[in-house]
C-alpha positions in Angstrom: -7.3 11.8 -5.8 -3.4 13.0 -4.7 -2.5 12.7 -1.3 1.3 13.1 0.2 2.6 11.8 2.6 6.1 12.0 5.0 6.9 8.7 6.8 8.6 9.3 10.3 11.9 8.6 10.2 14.3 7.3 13.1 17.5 7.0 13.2 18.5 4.1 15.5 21.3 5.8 16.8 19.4 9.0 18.0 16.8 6.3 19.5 19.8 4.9 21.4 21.1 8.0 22.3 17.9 9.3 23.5 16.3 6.9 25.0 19.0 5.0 26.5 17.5 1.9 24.9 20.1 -1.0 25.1 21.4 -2.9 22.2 23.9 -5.5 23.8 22.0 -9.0 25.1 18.8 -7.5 23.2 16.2 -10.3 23.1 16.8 -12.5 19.7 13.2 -10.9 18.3 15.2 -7.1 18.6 17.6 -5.8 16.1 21.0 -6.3 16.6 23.8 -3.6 17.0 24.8 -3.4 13.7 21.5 -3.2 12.0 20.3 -0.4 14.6 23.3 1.2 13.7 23.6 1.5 10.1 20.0 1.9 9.0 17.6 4.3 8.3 14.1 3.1 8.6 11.2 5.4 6.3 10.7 5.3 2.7 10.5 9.5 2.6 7.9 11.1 0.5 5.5 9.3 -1.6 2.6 10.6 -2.8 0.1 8.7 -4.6 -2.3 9.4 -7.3 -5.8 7.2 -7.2 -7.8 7.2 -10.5 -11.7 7.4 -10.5 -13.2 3.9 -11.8 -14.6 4.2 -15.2 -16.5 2.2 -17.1 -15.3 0.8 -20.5 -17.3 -1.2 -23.0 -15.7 -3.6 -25.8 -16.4 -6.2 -28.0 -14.8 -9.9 -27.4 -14.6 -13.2 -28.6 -17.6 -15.1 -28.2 -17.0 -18.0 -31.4 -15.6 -18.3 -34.3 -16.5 -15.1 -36.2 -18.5 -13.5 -33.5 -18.4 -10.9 -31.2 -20.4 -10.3 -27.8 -20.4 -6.3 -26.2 -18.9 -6.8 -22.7 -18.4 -3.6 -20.1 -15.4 -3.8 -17.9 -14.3 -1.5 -14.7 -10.9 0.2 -15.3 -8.8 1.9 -12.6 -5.5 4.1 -13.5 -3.1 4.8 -10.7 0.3 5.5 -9.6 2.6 6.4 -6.3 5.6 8.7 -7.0 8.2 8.3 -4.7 11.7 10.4 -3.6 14.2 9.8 -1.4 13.8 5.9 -0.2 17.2 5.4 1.0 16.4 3.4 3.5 16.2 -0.1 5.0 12.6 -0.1 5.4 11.8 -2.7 2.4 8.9 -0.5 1.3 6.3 -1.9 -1.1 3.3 -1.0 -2.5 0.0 -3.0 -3.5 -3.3 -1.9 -5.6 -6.7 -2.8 -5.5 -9.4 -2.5 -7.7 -12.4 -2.8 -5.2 -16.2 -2.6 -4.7 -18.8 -2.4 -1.9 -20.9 -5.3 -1.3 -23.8 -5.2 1.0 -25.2 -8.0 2.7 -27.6 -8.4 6.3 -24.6 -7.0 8.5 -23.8 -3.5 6.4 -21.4 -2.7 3.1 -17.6 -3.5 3.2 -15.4 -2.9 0.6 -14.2 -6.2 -1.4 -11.4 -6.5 -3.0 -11.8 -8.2 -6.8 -8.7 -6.9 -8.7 -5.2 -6.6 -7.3 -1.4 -6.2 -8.5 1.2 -8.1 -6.9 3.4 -6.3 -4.8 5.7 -4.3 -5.6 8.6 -2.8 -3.9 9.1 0.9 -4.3 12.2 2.4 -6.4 14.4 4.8 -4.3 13.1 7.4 -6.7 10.8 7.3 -9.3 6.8 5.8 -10.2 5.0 2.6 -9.8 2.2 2.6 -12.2 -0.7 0.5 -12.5 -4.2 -0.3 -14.6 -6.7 -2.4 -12.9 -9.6 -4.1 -14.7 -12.6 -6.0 -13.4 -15.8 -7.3 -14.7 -18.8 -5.0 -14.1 -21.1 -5.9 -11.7 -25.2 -6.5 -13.2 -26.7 -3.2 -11.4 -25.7 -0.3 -10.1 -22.5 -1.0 -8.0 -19.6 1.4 -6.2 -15.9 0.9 -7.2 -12.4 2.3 -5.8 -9.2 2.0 -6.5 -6.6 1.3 -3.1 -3.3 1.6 -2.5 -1.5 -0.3 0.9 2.1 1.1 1.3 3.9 -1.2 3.9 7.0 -0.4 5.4 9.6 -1.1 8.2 9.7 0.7 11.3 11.7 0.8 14.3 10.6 1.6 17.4 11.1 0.9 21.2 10.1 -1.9 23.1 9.5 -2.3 26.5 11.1 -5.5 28.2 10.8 -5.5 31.5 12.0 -2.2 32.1 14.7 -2.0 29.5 14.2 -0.4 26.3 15.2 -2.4 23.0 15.1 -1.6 19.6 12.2 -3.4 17.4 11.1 -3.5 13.8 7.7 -3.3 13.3 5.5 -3.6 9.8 3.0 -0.4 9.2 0.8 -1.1 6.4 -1.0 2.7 5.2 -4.0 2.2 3.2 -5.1 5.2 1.0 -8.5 5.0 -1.2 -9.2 6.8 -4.2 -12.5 8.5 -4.7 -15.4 6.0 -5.4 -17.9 5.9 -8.2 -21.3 4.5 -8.5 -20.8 3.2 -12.4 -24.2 1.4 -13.9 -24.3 -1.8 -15.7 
């Protein structure tokens, strides 16, 4: 599954400009001057690509001379990114998941991850996830949570400062019912 995406960008300066939002004696939480000033905060474009689950069987280790079948999940992925020239400390994380169901509905759980990973200025992040299969008939997808840096105004008590705030996107891939 390929989905793009453009992150707002604001320049702080334009936010001051516009909005008249005041950047001297700014609460200690708020940016200060010189980060408002000299910053860009959005990563760009990114656009991910989310692999269909597959199922994979292998033979491993089980003693000395022997060898057990074993079935594995396997997930490929990747987010392509251009133009993060930016102060917004974008990273990226995947997840190898699959729904559970229980008394109270299905969720999505989470079973396989990468670490995170901040996103080049240009260029891919690829990853392969793997999990154990399931006994039955499960569901599996592979997410990816993009997090970023934003600025945007906030309201104290009538005056307008500037404040960073973390967006996390979530995108999932296509799920598949794989049998084990």
């Amino acid at each position: 599954m390929t989905n793009i995406h453009r992150l707002t960008s604001a320049v702080a300066a334009v936010l001051i400009a516009t909005l008249g939002l005041a950047v001297a004696s700014t609460p200690a939480s708020a940016v200060t001057g010189s980060d408002v000033g000299n910053c860009l905060y959005s990563i760009g474009i990114y656009e991910t690509h989310l692999g269909i689950p597959r199922k994979v069987v292998f033979s491993g280790p089980v003693g000395p001379g022997q060898q057990l079948p074993a079935t594995a999940v396997v997930v490929n992925g990747n987010i392509d990114v251009a133009g993060n020239y930016s102060c917004s400390a974008a990273t990226v994380q995947f997840r190898l998941q699959t729904k559970v169901c229980g008394t109270f509905g299905c969720d999505w759980k989470t079973k396989s991850e990468t670490n995170t990973v901040r996103l080049p200025a240009d260029g891919r992040v690829p990853t392969e996830l793997r999990m154990d299969c399931r006994q039955g008939t499960h569901s599996y997808r592979l997410q990816a949570a993009v997090t970023h840096v934003e600025l945007t105004p906030e309201d104290n008590a009538g005056r307008w400062y500037p404040q960073l705030t973390t967006v996390t996107n979530n995108h999932e891939g296509l799920d598949d019912k794989i049998a084990c």
